[in-house]
Structures are given as C-alpha cells and as structure tokens.
N, C-alpha and C positions, 0 to 999 in steps of 0.2 A: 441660972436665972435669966429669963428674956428680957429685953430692954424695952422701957414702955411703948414707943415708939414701933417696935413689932408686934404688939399684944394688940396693937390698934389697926394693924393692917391685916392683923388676922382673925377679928373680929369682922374688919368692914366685907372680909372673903367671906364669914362667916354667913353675914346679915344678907351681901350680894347671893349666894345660893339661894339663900331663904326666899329671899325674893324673885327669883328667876323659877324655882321649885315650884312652890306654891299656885303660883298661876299654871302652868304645867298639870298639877295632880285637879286642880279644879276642873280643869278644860276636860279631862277624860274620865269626868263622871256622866255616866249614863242617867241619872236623874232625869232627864228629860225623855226618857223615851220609855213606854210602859212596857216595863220586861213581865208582865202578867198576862202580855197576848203577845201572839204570833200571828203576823198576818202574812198569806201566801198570797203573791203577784204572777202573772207572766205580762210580760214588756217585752215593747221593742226600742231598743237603744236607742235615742239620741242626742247623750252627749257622755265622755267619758271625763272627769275630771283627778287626773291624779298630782296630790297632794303627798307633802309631807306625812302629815299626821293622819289626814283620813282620806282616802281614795273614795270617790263618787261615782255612783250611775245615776244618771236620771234616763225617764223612759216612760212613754204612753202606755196607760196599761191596756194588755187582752181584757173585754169581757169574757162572760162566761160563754157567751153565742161565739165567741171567737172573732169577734170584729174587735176595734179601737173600741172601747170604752167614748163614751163623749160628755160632759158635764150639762146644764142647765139651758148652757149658751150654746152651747154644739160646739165646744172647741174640744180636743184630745182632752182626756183625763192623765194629767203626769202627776208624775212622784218619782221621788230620789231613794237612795240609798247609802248609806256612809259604811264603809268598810273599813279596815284597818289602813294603816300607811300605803302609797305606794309601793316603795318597794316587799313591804308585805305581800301583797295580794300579788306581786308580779312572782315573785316565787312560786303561788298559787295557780296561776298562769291566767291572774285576771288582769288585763293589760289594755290601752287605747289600740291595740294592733290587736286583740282576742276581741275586742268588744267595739269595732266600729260601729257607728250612725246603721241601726236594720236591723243588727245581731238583735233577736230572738232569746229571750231566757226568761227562767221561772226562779225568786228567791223567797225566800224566810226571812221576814223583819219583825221586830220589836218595833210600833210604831210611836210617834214623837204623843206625848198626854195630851198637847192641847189640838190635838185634830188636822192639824198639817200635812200635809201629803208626803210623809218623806219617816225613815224608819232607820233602823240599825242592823245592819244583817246577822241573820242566827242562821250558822253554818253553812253548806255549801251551797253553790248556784249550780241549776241545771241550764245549760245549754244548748238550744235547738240546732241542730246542722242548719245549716244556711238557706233561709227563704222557707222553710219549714217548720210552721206552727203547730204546734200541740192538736189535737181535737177538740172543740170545745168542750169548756169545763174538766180539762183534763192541764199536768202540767208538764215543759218541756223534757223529766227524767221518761217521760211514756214513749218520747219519739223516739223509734229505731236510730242509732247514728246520734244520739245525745254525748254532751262532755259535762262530766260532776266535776267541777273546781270549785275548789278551796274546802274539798274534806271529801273524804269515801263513799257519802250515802249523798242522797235527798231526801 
C-alpha cells in the first residue's frame, strides 16, 4: 500500500506531463495550413532559421518570367517555409551552411488557410547549383547539377 503522501506526488508527475504534453501535441497540428493544396515555389534564400521544433526558410520568390516576383509596392515577394526540427532536416542535409543567403531552390508546400506567405513543406526540395536558376517557368530538379534533399523524388 503506498502512503498518501506518495500517491500525491505521483499524481502532481502525473498532472505536470499533462500539462507539459498537451501544449506540445497542440503545437504540431497542422490545422493551419490547407493540406488540400500544394503550392510549388522557387526562391532564393535569404534567411535560414533553425529551430528546435521546426526549421525555416524564408525566400523571395522566382516568377515565372524568372526574375524576383515583386508585390503591389515593388518590394520582393517573400514567403517562409516550416520544415521539421533542426536536427531533422540536417540529417536531410537541409542546413544554414546548404542553404545560405542566394542559394536557389524549388519546394512543395501546404500553404497557411488564411493567406499568409508562408507554407509547410511536402517532401523534398530541389536545389539549384550555385547562381544557377531554373528556366523560366520551370523548377530547380530541371537544372543539370540539381541536389533533391529531404526525399528521393521532386
């Protein structure tokens, strides 16, 4: 028979999970991002963010003419991308030293429902060799010298 006094500290371990858990399993719902479309980007890098929980690019995007994208006001058109953790994606060999500031690449996102520039990656990123953009209207896996990280295809 345990003594009350442990029955109460292995409840409050109990209660502490729960509470530590919870917010955790909330956090990694993709609810916000409409897995009903797929939207293909190419970008050029400028910023790598890795994190814990979810590893980031952000990046100006290619038009389809193959210049920068510009918005309304004529500034870059950016958008992010949330990956899996850091150390995730470095396994992958998606890293701030594979994806400096210029690096060239083409992804698959799931973008965010309320219209926001920024998406969930679906499967692999192709990779341009360096200084070397796609064709217009075409995406980074077409350039001779391309790297597919983080799955086998694009």
């Amino acid at each position: 028979m345990t003594k009350p006094h442990t029955r109460i500290w292995i409840l409050a371990g109990l209660l502490a999970f729960i509470y530590m858990v919870t917010p955790a399993l909330a956090h990694h719902s993709f609810a916000m991002y409409d897995q009903t479309k797929t939207t293909v980007l190419t970008g050029v890098a400028y910023q790598f963010v890795a994190q814990a929980n979810h590893a980031e690019i952000h990046f100006y995007v290619v038009g389809p003419d193959g210049k920068l994208a510009k918005d309304k006001t004529g500034k870059n058109v950016d958008w992010g991308v949330e990956m899996a953790g850091a150390a995730t994606v470095a396994q992958q060999g998606i890293t701030a030293d594979t994806f400096p500031v210029g690096t060239i690449f083409s992804v698959k996102m799931n973008p965010l429902r309320d219209g926001s520039n920024f998406g969930s990656r679906v499967g692999a990123i192709a990779k341009c060799p360096w200084k070397t953009p796609p064709a217009p209207g075409k995406t980074c896996d077409t350039v001779k010298g391309s790297e597919i990280l983080g799955g086998a295809t694009f």
